[in-house]
Kinemage of the C-alpha trace (Angstrom):
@kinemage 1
@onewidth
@group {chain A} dominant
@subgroup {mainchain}
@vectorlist {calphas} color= white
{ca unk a 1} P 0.000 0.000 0.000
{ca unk a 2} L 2.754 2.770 0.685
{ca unk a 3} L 4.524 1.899 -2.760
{ca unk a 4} L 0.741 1.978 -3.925
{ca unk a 5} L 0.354 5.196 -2.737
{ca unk a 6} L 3.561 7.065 -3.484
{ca unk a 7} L 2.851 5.557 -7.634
{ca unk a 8} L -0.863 7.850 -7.014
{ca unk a 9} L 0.395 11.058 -5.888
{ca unk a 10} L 3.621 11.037 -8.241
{ca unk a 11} L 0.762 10.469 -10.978
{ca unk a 12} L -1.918 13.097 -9.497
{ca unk a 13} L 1.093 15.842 -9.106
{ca unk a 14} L 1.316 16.335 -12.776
{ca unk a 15} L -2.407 16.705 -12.808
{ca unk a 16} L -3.312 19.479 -10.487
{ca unk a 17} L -5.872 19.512 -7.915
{ca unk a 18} L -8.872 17.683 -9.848
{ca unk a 19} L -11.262 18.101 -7.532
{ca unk a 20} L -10.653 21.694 -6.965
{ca unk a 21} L -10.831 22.071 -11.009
{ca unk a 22} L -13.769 24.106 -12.329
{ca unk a 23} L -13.885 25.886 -15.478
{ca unk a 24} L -16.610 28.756 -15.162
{ca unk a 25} L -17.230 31.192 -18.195
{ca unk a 26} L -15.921 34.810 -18.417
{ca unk a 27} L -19.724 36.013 -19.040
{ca unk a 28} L -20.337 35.073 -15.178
{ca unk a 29} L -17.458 37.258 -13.778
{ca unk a 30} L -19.103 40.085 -12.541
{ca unk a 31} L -19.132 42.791 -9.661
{ca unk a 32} L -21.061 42.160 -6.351
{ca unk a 33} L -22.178 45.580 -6.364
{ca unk a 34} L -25.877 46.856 -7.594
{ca unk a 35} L -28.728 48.770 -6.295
{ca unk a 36} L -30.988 46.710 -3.785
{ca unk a 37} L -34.295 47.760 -1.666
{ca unk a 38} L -34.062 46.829 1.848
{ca unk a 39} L -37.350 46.805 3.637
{ca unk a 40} L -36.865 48.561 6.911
{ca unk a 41} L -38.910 48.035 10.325
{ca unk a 42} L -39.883 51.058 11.504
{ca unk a 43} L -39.403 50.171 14.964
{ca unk a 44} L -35.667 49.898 14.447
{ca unk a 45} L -33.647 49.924 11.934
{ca unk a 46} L -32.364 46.517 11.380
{ca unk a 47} L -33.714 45.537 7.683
{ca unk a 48} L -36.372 42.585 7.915
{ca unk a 49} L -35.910 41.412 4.284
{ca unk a 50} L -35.003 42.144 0.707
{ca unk a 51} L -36.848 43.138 -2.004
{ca unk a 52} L -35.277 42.277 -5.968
{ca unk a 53} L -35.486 45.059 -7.951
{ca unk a 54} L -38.421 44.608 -9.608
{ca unk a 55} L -40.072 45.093 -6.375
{ca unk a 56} L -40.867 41.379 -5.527
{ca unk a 57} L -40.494 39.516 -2.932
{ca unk a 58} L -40.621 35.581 -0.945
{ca unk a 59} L -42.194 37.131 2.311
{ca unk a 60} L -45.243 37.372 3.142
{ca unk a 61} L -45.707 40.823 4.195
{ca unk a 62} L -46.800 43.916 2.353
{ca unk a 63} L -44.998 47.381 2.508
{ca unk a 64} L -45.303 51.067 2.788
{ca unk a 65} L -43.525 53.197 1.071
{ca unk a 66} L -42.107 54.728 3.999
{ca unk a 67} L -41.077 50.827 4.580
{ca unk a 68} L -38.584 51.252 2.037
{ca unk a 69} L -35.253 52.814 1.484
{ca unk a 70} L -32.902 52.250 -1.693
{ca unk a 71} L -29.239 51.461 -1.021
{ca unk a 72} L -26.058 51.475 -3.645
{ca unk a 73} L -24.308 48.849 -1.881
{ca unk a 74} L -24.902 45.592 -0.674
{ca unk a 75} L -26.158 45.670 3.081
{ca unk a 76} L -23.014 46.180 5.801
{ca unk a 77} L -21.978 43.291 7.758
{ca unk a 78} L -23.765 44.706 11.149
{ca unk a 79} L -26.829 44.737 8.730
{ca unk a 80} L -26.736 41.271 7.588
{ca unk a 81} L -25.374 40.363 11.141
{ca unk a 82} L -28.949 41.919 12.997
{ca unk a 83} L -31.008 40.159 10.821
{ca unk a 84} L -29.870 36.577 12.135
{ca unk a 85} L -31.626 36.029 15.507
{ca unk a 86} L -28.884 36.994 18.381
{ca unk a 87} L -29.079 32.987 19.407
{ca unk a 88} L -27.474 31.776 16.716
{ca unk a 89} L -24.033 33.650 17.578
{ca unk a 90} L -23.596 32.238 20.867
{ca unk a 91} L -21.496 29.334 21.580
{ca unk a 92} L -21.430 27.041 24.272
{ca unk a 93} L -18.206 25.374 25.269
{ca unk a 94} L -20.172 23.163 27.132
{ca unk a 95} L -21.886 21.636 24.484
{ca unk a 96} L -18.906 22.001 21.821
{ca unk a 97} L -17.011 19.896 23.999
{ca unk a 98} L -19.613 17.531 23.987
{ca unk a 99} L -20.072 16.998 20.425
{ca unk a 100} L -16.367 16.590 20.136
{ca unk a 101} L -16.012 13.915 22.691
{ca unk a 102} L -18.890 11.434 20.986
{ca unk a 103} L -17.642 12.061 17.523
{ca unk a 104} L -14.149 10.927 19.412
{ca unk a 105} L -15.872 8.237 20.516
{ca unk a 106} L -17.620 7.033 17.119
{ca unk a 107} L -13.579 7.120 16.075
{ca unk a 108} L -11.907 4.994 18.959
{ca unk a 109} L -15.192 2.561 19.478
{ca unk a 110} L -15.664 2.108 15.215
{ca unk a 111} L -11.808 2.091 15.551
{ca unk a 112} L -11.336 -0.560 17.764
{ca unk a 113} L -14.367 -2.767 16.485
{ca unk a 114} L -11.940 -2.874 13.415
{ca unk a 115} L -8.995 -3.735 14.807
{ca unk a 116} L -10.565 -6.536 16.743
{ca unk a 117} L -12.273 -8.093 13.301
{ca unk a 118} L -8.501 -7.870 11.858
{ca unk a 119} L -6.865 -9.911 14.762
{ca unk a 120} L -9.415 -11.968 14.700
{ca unk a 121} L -9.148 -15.933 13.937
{ca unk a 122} L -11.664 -16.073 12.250
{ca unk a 123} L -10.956 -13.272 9.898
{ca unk a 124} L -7.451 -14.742 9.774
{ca unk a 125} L -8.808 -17.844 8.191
{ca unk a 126} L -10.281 -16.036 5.084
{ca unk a 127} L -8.875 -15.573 1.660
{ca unk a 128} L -8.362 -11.873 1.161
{ca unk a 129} L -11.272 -10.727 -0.886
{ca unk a 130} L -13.987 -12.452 1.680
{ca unk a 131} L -11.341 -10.277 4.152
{ca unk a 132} L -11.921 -7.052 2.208
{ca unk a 133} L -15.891 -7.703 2.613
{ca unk a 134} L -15.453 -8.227 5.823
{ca unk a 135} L -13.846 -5.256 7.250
{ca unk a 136} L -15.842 -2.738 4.322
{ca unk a 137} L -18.356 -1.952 6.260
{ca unk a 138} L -16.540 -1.171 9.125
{ca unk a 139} L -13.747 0.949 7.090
{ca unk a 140} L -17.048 3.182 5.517
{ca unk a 141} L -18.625 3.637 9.434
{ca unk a 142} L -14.946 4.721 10.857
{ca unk a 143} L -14.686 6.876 7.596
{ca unk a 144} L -17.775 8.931 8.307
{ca unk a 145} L -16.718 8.812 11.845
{ca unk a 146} L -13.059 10.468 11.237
{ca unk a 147} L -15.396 12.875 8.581
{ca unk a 148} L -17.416 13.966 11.789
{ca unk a 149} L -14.364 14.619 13.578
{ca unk a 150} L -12.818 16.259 11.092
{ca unk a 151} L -15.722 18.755 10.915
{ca unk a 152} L -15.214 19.794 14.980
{ca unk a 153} L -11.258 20.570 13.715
{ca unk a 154} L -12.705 22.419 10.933
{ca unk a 155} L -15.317 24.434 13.781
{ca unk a 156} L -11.574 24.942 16.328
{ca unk a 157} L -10.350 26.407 12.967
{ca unk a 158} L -12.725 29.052 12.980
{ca unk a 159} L -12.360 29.207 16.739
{ca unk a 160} L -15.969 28.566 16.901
{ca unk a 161} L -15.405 25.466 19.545
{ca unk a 162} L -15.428 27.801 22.260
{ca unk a 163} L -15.463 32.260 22.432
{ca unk a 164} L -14.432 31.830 25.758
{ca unk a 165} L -11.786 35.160 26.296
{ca unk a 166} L -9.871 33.266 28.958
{ca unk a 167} L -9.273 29.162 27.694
{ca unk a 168} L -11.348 29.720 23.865
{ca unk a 169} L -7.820 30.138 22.083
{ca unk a 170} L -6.316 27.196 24.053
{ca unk a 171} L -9.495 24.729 23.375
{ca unk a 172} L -10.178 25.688 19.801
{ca unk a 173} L -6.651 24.922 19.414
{ca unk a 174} L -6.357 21.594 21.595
{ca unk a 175} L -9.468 20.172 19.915
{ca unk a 176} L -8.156 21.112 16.918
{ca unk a 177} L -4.574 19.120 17.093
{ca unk a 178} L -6.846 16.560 17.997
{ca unk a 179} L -9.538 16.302 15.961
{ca unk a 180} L -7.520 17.432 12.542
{ca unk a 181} L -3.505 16.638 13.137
{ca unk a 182} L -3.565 13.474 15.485
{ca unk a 183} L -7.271 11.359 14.140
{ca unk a 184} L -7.531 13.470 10.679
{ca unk a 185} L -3.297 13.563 9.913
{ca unk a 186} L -4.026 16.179 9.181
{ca unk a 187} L -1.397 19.412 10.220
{ca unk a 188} L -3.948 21.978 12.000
{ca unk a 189} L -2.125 25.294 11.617
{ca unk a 190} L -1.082 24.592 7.976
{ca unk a 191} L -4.683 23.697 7.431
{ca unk a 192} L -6.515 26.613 9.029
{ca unk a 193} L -4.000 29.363 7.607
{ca unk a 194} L -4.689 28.216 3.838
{ca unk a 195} L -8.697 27.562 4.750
{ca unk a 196} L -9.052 31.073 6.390
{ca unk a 197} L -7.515 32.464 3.086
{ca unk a 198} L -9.918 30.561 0.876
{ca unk a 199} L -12.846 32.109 2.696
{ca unk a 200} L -10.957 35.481 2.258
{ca unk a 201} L -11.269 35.031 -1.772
{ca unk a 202} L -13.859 32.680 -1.723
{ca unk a 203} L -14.566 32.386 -4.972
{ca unk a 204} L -12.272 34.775 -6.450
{ca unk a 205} L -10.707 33.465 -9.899
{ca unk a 206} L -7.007 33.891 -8.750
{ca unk a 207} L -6.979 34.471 -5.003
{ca unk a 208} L -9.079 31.708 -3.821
{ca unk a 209} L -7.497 28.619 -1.907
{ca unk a 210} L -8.295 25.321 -1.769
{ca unk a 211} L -10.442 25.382 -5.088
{ca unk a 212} L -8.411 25.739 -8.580
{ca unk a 213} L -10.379 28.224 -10.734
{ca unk a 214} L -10.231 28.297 -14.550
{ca unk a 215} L -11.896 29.657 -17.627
{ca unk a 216} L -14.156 27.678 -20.083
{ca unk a 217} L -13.015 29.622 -23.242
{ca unk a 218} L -9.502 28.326 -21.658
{ca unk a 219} L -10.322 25.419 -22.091
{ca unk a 220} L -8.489 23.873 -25.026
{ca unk a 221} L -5.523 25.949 -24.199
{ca unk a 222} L -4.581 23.661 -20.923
{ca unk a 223} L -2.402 21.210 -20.464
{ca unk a 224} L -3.626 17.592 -21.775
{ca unk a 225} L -3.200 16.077 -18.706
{ca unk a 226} L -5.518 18.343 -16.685
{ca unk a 227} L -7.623 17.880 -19.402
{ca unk a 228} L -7.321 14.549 -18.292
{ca unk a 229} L -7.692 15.006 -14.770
{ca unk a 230} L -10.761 16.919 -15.507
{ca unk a 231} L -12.319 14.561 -16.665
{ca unk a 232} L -11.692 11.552 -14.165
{ca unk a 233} L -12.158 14.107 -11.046
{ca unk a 234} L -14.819 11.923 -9.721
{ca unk a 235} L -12.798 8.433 -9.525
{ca unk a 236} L -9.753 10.229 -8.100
{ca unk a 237} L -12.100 12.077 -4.895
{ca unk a 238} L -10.903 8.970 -2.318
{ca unk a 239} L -6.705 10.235 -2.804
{ca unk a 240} L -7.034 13.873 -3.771
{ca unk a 241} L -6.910 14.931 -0.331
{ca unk a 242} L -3.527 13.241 -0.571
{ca unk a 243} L -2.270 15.481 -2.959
{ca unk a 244} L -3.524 18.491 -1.571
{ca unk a 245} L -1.736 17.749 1.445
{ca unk a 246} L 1.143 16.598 0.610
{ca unk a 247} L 2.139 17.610 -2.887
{ca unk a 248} L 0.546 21.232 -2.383
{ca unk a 249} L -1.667 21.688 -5.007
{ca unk a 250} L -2.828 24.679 -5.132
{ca unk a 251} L -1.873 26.114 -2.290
{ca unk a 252} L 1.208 24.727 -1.431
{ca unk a 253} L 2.607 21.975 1.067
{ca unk a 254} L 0.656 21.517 4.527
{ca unk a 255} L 3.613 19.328 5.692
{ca unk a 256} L 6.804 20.491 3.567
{ca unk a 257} L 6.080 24.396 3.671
{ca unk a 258} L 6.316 25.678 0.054
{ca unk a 259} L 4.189 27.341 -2.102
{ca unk a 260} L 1.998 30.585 -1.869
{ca unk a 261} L 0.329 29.875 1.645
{ca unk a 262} L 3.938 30.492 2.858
{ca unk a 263} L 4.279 33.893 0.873
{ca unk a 264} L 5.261 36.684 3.921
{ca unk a 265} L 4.457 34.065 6.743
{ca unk a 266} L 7.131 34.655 9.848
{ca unk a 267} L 9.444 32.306 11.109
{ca unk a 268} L 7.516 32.075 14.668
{ca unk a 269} L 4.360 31.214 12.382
{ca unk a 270} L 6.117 28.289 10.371
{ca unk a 271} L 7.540 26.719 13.658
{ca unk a 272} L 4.078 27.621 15.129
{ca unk a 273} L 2.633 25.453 11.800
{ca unk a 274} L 5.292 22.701 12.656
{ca unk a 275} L 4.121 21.920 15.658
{ca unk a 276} L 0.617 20.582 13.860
{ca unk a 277} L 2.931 18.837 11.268
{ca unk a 278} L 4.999 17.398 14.034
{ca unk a 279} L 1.854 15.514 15.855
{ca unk a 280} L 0.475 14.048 12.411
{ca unk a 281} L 3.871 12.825 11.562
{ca unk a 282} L 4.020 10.909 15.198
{ca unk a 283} L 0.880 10.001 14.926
{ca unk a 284} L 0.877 8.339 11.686
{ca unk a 285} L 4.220 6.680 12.117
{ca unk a 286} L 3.688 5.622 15.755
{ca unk a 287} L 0.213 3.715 14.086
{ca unk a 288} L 2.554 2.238 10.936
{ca unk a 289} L 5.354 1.004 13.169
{ca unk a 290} L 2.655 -0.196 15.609
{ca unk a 291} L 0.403 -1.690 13.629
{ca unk a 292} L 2.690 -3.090 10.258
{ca unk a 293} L 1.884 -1.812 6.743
{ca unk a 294} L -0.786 -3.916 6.121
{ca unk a 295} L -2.151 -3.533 9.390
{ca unk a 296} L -2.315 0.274 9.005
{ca unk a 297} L -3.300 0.140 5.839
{ca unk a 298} L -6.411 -1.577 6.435
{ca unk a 299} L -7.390 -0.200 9.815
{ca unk a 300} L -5.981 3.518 9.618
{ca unk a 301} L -5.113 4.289 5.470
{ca unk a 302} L -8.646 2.944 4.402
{ca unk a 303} L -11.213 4.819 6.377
{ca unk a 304} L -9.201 7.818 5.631
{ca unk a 305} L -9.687 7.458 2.110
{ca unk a 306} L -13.104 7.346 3.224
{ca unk a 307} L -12.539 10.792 5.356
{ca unk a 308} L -11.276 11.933 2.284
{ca unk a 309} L -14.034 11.314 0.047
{ca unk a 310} L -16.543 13.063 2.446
{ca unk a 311} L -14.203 15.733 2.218
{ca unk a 312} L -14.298 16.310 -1.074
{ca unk a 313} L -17.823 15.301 -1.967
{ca unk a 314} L -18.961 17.547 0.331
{ca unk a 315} L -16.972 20.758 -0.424
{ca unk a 316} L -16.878 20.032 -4.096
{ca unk a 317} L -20.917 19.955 -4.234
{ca unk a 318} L -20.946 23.320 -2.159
{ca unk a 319} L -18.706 25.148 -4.312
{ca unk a 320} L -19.925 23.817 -7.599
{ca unk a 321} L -22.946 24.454 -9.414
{ca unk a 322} L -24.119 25.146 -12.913
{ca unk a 323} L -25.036 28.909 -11.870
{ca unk a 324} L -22.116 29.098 -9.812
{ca unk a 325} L -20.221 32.431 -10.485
{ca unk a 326} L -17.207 33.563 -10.214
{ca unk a 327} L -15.090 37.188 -9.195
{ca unk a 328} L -12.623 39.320 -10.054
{ca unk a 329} L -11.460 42.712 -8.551
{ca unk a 330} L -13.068 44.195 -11.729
């Protein structure tokens, strides 16, 4: 499986981040900005909804003209911000904590269930593709499991584990060496500097991260094989997380630091970044020298490929759409 594995992401790093890969056509590149109606409660002066501009609208509630007040930009962030109920911006450590410790759970229990099938006699005594049917099911429900956990690391990235002025920087960042370097292998800081910066230029045709932008009347102009990559994006989703870790692509390395990510970061931030890179790299060699290759690769490597498809199923269908569009700074 390692040699296996190497052969992949040799092969993927002339290809470029497939699953990131979108072509999108210059006719939807366009400004955010445009005139809008906001309807306006006259009690205070947080807007209740939005009216298109020609003057309909999905709620159910009729008004004035005094109601109504025409804006040049889009709506502020403290406007947008007031019209979410004040609930929904409060976070409990309490509970964060909580989710984290049964989706830790679902890992070490569906973990350990595996393990147990594998030293089993009686899987012992099977040829290896009843073995493979055997331990599937179990690989796909510790797959979803590490894909759970790996959505609390995701929630310490944003530091929305706990707000807690005191111990919030210290949990969100515990939970997330946890949750992301140690059970995900994957190297928090590296991770959450190069995900903050994709929702920076989210969506942007050159400064977004994570997902590779191009243009549709481009197309013929690119390179044959990401032509080629292009086109088998959806076969490749189980190892592209591979390559985006470890060969960079496009953002640069999360474990050998290269690449634009890096561009202007300090010294004190890279060895800050090594620490995360440090735990996945004793974590995933503790495991292989623990466990023996084919050991780890059936109880650890497997249901991460698994991880890794969730991973890129999921944020592949949320930034990808036929009326998806696309920005520039024009």
């Amino acid at each position: 499986m390692k040699f296996f594995s190497v052969a992949l992401l040799v092969l993927l790093c002339c290809c470029q981040n497939t699953a990131a890969f979108t072509v999108r056509s210059t006719r939807q590149i366009h400004s955010v900005h445009g005139m809008a109606a906001t309807i306006m409660d006259k009690e205070s002066t947080a807007p209740l909804f939005f009216v298109d501009d020609d003057g309909s609208t999905d709620a159910a509630i009729q008004a004035t003209a005094d109601d109504v007040r025409v804006v040049d930009e889009p709506p502020t962030l403290a406007e947008a911000k007031r019209l979410i109920p004040a609930e929904s911006f409060h976070v409990d450590t309490a509970t964060s904590l909580l989710y984290f410790c049964a989706d830790f759970l679902a890992v070490g229990a569906s973990m350990g269930f595996l393990n147990a099938v594998v030293h089993s006699d009686f899987y012992s005594q099977m040829s290896m593709p009843i073995q493979a049917l055997m331990v599937a099911p179990l690989q796909v429900l510790m797959g979803f499991a590490m894909w759970c956990m790996w959505c609390i690391g995701h929630d310490a990235g944003h530091t929305t584990v706990s707000k807690n002025r005191a111990v919030g920087p210290a949990i969100n960042r515990v939970v997330g060496e946890i949750a992301h370097s140690m059970i995900c292998l994957t190297p928090f800081v590296p991770w959450r500097s190069s995900h903050l910066k994709h929702h920076i230029g989210h969506n942007h045709l050159t400064r977004d991260f994570s997902h590779q932008w191009f243009i549709r009347e481009e197309r013929d102009d690119l390179h044959p094989l990401i032509k080629a990559s292009h086109a088998t994006r959806n076969v490749q989703l189980p190892i592209l997380y591979l390559v985006y870790l470890l060969i960079g692509i496009p953002d640069g390395g999360h474990v050998v630091f290269y690449g634009r990510m890096w561009e202007g970061q300090s010294l004190k931030q890279k060895l800050n970044a090594a620490v995360s890179v440090a735990v996945s790299v004793a974590t995933a060699t503790s495991l292989w020298m623990t466990m023996g290759t084919a050991d780890f690769a059936v109880i650890c490597l497997a249901p991460w490929l698994v991880m890794s498809f969730w991973l890129f199923m999921v944020t592949y269908l949320q930034h990808h759409s036929d009326d998806g569009k696309l920005y520039t700074d024009a």
